[in-house]
C-alpha positions in Angstrom: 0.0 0.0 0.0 1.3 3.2 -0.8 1.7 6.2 2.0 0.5 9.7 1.9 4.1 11.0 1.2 4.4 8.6 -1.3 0.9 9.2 -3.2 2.0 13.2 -3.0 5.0 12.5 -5.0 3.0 10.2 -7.2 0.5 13.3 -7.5 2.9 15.9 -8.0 4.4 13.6 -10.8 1.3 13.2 -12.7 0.6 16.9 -12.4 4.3 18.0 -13.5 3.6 15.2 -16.6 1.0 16.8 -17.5 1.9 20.8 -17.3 4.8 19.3 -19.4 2.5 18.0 -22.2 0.5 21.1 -22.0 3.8 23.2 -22.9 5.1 20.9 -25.2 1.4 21.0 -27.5 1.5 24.9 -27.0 4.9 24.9 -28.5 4.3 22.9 -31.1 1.2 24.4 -32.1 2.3 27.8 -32.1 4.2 28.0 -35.5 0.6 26.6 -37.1 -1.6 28.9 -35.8 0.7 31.7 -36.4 0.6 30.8 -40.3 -2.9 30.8 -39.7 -2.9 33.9 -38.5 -1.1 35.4 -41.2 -2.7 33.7 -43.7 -6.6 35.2 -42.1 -4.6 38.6 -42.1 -3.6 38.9 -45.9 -7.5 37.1 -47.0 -9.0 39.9 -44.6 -7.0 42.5 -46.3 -7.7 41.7 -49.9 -11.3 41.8 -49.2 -11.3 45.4 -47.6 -8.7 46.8 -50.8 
């Protein structure tokens, strides 16, 4: 059976996992929606000249 400490660090290393993840997706993600971005920008911009 595990003990309280030992479910904390369990815990705290599911959490950490997990934030981890979360930063990895964002940076990955980034470059795509930025091209995205860019790419709305210029079609928004030919329909207002």
């Amino acid at each position: 059976m595990l003990t309280i400490p030992d479910l904390t660090l369990l815990f705290m290393g599911i959490v950490f996992s997990l934030a981890i993840a979360l930063i990895w997706m964002l940076y990955e993600l980034e470059p795509k929606l930025a091209r995205l971005r860019l790419r709305r920008d210029r079609v928004s911009r030919d329909r207002i000249a």
